[in-house]
N, CA and C atoms as an extended XYZ file, in Angstrom:
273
Properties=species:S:1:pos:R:3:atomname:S:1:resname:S:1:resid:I:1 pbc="F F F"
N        96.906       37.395      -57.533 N   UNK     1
C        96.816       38.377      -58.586 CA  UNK     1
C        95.374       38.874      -58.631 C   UNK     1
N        95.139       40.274      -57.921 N   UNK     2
C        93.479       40.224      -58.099 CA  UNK     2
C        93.528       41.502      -58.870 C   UNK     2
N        92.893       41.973      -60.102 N   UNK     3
C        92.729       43.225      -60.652 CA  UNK     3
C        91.306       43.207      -60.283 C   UNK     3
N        91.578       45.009      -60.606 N   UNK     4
C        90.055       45.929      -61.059 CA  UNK     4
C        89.579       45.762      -62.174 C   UNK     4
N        88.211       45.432      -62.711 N   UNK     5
C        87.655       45.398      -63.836 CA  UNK     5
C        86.904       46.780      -63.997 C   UNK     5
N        86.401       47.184      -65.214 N   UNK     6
C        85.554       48.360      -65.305 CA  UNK     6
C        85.311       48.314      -66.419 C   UNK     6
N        83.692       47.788      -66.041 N   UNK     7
C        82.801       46.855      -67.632 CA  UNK     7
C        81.711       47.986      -67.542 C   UNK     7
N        81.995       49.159      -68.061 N   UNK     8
C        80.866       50.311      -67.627 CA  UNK     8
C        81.027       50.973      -69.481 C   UNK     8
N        80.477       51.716      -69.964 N   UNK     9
C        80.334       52.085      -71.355 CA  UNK     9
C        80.301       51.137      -72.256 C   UNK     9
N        81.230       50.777      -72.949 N   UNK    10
C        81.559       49.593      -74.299 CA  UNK    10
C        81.797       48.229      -73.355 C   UNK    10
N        80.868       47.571      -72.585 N   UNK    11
C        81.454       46.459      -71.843 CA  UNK    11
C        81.652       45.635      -72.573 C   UNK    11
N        81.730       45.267      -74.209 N   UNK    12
C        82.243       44.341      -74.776 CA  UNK    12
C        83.280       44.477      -75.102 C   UNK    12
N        83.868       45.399      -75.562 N   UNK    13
C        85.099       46.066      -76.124 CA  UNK    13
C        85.754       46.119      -75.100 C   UNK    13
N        85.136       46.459      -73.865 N   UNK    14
C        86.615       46.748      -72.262 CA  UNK    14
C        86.736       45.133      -71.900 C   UNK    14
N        85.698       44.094      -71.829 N   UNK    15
C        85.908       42.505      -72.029 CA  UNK    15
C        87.026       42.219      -72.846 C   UNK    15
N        86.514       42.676      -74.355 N   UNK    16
C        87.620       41.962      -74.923 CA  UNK    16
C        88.882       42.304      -74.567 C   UNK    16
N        89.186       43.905      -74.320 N   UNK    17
C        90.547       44.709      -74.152 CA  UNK    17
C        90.960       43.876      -72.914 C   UNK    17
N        90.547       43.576      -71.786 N   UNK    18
C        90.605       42.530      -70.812 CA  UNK    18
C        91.090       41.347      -70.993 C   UNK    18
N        90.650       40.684      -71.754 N   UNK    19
C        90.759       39.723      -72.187 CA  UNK    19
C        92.086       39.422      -72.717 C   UNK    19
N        92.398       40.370      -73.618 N   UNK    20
C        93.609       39.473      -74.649 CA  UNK    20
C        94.682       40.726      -73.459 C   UNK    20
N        94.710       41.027      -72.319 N   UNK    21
C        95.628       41.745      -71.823 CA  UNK    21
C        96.375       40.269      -70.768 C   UNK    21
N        94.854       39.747      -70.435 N   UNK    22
C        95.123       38.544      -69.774 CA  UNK    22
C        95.582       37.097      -70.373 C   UNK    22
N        95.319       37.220      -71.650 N   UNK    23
C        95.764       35.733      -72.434 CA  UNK    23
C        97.105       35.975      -72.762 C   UNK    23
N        97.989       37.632      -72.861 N   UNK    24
C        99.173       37.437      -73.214 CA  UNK    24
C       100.065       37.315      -72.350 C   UNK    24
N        99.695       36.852      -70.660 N   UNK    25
C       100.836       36.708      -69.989 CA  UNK    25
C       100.956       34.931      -70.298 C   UNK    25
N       102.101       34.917      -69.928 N   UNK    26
C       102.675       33.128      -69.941 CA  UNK    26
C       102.824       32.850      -68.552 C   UNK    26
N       101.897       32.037      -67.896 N   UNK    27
C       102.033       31.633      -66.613 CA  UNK    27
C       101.660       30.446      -66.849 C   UNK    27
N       102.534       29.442      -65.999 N   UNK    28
C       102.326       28.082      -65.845 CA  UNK    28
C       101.516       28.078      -64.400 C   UNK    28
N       101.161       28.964      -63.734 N   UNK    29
C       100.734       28.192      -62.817 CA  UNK    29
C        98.810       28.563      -62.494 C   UNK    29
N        98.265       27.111      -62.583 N   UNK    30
C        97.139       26.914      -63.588 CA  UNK    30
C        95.923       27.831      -62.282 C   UNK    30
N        96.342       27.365      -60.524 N   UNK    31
C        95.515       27.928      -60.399 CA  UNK    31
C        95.293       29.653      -60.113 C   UNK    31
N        96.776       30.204      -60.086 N   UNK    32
C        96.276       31.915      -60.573 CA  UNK    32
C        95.760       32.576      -61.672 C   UNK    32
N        95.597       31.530      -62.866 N   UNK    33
C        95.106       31.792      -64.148 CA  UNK    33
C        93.678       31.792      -64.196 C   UNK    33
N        93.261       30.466      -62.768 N   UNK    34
C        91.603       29.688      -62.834 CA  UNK    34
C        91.434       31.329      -62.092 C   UNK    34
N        91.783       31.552      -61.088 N   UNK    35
C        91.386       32.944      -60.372 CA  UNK    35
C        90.942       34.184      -61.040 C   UNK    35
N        91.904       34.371      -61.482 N   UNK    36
C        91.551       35.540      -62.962 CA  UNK    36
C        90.417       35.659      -63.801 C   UNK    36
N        90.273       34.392      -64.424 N   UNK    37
C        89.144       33.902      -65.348 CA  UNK    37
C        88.219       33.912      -64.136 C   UNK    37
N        88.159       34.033      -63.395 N   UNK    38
C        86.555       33.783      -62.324 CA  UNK    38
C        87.088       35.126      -61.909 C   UNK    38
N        87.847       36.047      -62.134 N   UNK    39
C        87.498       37.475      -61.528 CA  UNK    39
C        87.025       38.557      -62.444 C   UNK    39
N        87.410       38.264      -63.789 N   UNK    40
C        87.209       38.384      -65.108 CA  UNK    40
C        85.753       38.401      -65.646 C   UNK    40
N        85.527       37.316      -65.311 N   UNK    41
C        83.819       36.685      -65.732 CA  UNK    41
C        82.993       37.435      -64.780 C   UNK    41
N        83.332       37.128      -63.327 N   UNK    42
C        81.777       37.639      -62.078 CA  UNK    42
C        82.290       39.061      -62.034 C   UNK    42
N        83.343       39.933      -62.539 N   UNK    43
C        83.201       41.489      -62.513 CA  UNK    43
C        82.744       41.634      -63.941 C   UNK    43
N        82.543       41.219      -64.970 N   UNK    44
C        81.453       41.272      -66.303 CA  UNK    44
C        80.207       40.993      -65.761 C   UNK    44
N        79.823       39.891      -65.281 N   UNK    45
C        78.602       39.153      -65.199 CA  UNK    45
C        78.175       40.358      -63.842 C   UNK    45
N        78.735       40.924      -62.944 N   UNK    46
C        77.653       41.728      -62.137 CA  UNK    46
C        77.941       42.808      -62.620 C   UNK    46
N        78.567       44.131      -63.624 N   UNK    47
C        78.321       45.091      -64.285 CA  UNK    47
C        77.517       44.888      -64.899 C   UNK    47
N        77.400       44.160      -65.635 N   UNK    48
C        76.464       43.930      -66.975 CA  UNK    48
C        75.014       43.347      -66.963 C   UNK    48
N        75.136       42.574      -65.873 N   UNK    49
C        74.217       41.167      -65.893 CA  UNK    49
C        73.940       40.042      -67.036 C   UNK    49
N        75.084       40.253      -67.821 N   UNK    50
C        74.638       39.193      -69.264 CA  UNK    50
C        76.095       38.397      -68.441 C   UNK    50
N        76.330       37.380      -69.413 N   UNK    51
C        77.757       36.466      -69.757 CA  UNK    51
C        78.335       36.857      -70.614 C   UNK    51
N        79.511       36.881      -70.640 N   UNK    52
C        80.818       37.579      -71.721 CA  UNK    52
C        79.986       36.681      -72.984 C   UNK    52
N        80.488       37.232      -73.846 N   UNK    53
C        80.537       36.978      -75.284 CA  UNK    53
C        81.171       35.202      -75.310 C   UNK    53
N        80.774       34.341      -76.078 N   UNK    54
C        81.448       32.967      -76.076 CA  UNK    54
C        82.878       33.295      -76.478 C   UNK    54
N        82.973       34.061      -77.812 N   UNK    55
C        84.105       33.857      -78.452 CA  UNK    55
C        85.462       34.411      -77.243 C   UNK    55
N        85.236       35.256      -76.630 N   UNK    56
C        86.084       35.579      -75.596 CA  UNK    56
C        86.307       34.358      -74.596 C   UNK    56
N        84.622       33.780      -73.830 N   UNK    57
C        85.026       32.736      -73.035 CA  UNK    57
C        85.861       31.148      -73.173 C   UNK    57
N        85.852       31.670      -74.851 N   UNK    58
C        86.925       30.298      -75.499 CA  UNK    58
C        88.123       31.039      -75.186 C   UNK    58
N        88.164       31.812      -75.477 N   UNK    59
C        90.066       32.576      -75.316 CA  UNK    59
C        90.532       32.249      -74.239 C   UNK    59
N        89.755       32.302      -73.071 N   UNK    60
C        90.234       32.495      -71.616 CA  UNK    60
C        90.172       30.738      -71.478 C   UNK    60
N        89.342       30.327      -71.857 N   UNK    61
C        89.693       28.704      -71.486 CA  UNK    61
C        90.649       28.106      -72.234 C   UNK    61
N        91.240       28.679      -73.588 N   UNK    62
C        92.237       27.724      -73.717 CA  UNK    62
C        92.923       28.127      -73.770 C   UNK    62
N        93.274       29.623      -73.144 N   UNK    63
C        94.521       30.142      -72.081 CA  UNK    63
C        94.760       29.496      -71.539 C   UNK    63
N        93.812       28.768      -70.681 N   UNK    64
C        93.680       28.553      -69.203 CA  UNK    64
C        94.102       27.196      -69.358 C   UNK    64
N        93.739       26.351      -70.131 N   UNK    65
C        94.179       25.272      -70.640 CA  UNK    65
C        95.597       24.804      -71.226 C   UNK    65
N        96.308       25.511      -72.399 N   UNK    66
C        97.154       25.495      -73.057 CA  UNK    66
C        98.602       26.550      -72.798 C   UNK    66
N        97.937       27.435      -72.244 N   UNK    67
C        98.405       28.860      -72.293 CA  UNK    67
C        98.537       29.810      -73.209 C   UNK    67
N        99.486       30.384      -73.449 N   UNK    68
C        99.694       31.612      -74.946 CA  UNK    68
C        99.390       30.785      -75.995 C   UNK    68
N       100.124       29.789      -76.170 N   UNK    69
C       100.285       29.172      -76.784 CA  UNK    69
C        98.807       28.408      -77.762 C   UNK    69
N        97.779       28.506      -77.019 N   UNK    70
C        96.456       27.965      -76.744 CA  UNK    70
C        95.590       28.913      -77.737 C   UNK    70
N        95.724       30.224      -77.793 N   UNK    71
C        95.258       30.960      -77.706 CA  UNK    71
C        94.824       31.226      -79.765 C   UNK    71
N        93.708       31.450      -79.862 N   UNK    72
C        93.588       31.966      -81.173 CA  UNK    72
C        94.868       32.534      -82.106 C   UNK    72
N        94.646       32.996      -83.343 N   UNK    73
C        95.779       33.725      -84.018 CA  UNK    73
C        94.671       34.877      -83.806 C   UNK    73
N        93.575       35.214      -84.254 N   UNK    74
C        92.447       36.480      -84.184 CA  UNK    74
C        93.121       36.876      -82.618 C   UNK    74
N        93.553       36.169      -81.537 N   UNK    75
C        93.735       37.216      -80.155 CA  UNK    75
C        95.390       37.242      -80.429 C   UNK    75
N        95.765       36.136      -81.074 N   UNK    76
C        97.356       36.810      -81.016 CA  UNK    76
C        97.518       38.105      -81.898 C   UNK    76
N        96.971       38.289      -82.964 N   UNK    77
C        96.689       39.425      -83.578 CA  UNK    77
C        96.858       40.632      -83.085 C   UNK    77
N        95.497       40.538      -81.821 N   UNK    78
C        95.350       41.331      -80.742 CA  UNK    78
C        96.395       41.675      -79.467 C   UNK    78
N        96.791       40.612      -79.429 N   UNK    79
C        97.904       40.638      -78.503 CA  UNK    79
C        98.820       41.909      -78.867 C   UNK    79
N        99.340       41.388      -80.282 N   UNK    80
C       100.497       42.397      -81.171 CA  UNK    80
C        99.941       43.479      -81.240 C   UNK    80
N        99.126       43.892      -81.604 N   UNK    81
C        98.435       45.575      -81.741 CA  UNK    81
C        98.434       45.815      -80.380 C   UNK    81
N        97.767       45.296      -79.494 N   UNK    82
C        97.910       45.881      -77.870 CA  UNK    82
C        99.747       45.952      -77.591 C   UNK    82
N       100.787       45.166      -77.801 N   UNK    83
C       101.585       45.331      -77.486 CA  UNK    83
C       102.727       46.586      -78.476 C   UNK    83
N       102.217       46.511      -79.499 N   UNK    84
C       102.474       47.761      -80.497 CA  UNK    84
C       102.297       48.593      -79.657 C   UNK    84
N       100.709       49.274      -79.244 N   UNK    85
C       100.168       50.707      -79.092 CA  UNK    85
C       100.933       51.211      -77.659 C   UNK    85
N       101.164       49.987      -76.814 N   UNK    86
C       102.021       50.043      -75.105 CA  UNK    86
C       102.899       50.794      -76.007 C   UNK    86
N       103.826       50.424      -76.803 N   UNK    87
C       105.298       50.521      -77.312 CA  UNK    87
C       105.340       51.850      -77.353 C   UNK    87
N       104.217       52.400      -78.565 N   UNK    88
C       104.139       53.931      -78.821 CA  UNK    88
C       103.681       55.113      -77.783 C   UNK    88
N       103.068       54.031      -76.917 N   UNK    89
C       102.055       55.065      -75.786 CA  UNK    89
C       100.974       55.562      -76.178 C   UNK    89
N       100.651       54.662      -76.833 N   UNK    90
C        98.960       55.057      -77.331 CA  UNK    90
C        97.752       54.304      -76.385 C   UNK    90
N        98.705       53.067      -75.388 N   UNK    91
C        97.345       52.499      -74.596 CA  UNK    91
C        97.703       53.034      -73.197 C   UNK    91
């Protein structure tokens, strides 16, 4: 599973939008999840040159850990509004 990242204008806001796009799939299998999270992070970390935000790099680890299930209610939140706006065609 390899995506394109594009951490260029609001790179915190396209992180986070990243982010909870990737915490809402349910995959059990731990190491295409570890892949992601390391394609995730080093396409932030060389756009940007900083490190993601912590509160994001907790999301993705206890994705990565737990799965959906793992995951904040603040990103399940997010989850639902991202999966709302798909619905309407607003994302």
């Amino acid at each position: 599973m390899t995506e394109t990242f594009d951490f260029t204008g609001d790179f915190k806001t396209k992180f986070n939008r990243a982010t909870t796009r990737i915490v809402r799939q349910d995959s059990e299998d731990f190491a295409a999840k570890n892949r992601i999270v390391q394609e995730v992070t080093d396409a932030y970390l060389a756009a940007t040159g900083e490190r993601p935000e912590p509160r994001e790099l907790d999301e993705l680890s206890s994705w990565l850990i737990f799965g959906k299930k793992g995951v904040s209610v603040r990103k399940k939140m997010e989850i639902k509004s991202l999966e709302e706006a798909e619905a309407n065609g607003r994302e």
